[in-house]
C-alpha angles and dihedrals in degrees: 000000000000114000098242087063091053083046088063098049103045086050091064092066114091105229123148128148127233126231093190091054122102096189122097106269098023094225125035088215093082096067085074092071098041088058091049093049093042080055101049096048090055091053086050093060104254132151133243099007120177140136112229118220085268099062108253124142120226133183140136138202100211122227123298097254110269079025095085098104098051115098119284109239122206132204122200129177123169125244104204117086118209129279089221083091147019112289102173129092086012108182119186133217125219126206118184116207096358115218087226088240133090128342122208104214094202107196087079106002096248127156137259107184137165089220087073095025100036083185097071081073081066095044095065123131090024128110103265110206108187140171123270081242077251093094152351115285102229102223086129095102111347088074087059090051092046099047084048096061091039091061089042086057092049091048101053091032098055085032100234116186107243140151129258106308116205125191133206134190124183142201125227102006087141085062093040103255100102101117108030107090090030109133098229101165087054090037093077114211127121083198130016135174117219110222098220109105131107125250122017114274096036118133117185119187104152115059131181123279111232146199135175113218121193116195121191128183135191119211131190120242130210141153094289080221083064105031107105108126093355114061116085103191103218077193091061104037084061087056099053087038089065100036092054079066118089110264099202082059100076130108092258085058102047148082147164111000091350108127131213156201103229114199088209091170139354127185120188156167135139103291091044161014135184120178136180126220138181119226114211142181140125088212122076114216083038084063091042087052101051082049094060089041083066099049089049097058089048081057097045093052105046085047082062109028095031134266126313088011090125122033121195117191112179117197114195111219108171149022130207111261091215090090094047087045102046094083096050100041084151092092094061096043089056095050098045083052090049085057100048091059089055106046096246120136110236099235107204118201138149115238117249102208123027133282134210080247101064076054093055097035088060080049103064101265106100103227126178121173140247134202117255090198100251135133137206108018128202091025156098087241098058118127146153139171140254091228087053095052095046089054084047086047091050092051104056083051088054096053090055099052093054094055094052083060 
């Protein structure tokens, strides 16, 4: 089977996560896909398949025989699609031989155009497979998963030598809890990708670090006839709170290993204000920093509204992989070699988000990531095309071969 055929397949199962939901994983729905999954890589001929209470996906392919001692490589994608968009009913356009301009999504004649997305001009010639404009597409991450078990089905049907292949899927990595609950120790592998980029040939081994900051303020509400010297405006205060933060510093503004302070919600009235923030930065000390900035203002602020009028409560969530990859930079470097061979152009970017694997990588599995081929994620606008996928496809089976050698 191709993996655009798995892709369209995988899409037609509803299974988005959840980021209000306090349950593991944080939509049952998701259990529909695993079982499917469990299923297909029986069918495929792996080893020890099974989906936990939690709604991770384990198997593995042993070791071609004399091959036993080479590393065990492992593959992990994620099930679950963004709640950012509708992920239910998805229904995908093909369009063979796209004319590089202009696509029609016809579920609500939206449109895809090159003058918002220049790289559809690249794209000509290719199978083009799109959303309805209903939906996303979900290609973010069922055509890692597809391309996964693609490679795995090269691999046992031309018979080619490899070590022990073990294969991960996991629940809610659109939510950021991907990784947490992921059995690393049973799970078997001393390396692993994650199949979870953008366009073929993109390696990403530095991430963003990250924070959540909360910050909550208490006014102090009178009769506004009556407020002079009295009234704190918790509405206000808010509003003096964002604008003591760098402007040019906020997600609009910024691009490549530029970090940000991201208003992501703000409530408010005069008694009072709570607001979210994301804290990001690739460096460091840069991260540690915003972090501080944060603390100052809430400084600043209590020492001229009163005490305890702003509370900040700043949550890490994720680390940069690059520390946790440096040691093992031969999983660029075979992967930049897979793609030689190819013809593909090693595209070398740092995430900006996070990924399960800066998770596992902090966890003891090295795990950098590699692009699936898709544009355009958590949206009606996601696409992606059957040629990519194959060269992703072709990838994965490259890797493998080298460490076999």
């Amino acid at each position: 089977m191709k993996a655009y055929e798995r892709l369209l397949k995988y899409v037609k199962v509803y299974t988005t996560s959840d980021e209000n939901s306090d349950t593991h994983p944080t939509t049952i729905r998701q259990f529909d896909l695993a079982h499917i999954l469990v299923e297909e890589m029986k069918s495929l001929r792996f080893e020890n398949c099974k989906v936990d209470e939690n709604c991770y996906v384990y198997g593995t392919i042993p070791a071609t025989k004399g091959y036993e001692s080479k590393p065990s490589i492992g593959l992990i994608a994620h099930m679950d699609t963004a709640p950012a968009a509708n992920g239910e009913n998805v229904k995908p356009q093909i369009i063979e031989n796209y004319d590089g301009g202009e696509v029609i999504l016809k579920g609500n004649n939206s449109v895809l155009s090159p003058d918002r997305f220049p790289h559809l001009k690249d794209l000509k010639g290719r199978t083009l497979i799109t959303t309805d404009g209903t939906s996303l597409l979900g290609a973010d991450d069922k055509a890692g998963i597809a391309e996964i078990l693609t490679a795995c089905e090269i691999i046992i049907k031309e018979n080619i030598p490899h070590g022990k292949i073990c294969v991960g899927f996991t629940p809610d990595e659109e939510v950021g809890l991907g990784a947490h609950l992921f059995d690393v120790k049973n799970f078997g592998a001393d390396f692993a990708y994650t199949i979870d980029g953008g366009i073929e040939g993109e390696i990403s081994y530095e991430n963003f670090n990250a924070a959540a900051a909360e910050v909550e303020i208490k006014g102090v509400s009178v009769h506004p006839g009556s407020a002079k010297n009295t009234m704190i405006n918790a509405a206000n205060v808010a509003i003096e709170f964002n604008s003591m933060l760098p402007s040019c510093e906020r997600p609009e503004y910024t691009e490549g290993y530029e970090g940000f302070y991201y208003l992501d919600s703000l409530k408010a009235n005069t008694e009072h204000a709570s607001m979210k923030y994301i804290l990001r930065d690739h460096n460091s000390d840069k991260f540690e920093n915003r972090k501080s900035t944060m603390q100052l203002i809430e400084k600043l602020l209590n020492e001229k509204y009163g005490e305890g009028t702003v509370e900040v409560t700043l949550k890490d969530q994720y680390k940069n992989m690059l520390e946790n990859i440096k040691p093992c930079m031969h999983l660029i470097d075979n992967a930049i070699d897979a793609m030689k061979v190819l013809n593909v152009t090693p595209v070398i970017e740092p995430i900006r988000g996070g990924t399960d694997g800066a998770t596992l990588s902090y966890m003891g599995l090295p795990c950098p990531n590699l692009g699936t081929g898709g544009f355009a994620y958590h949206g009606e606008f996601e696409h992606i095309s059957v040629e990519g996928m194959d060269i992703c496809t072709n990838i994965i089976v490259e890797i493998l071969k080298r460490y076999a050698r």
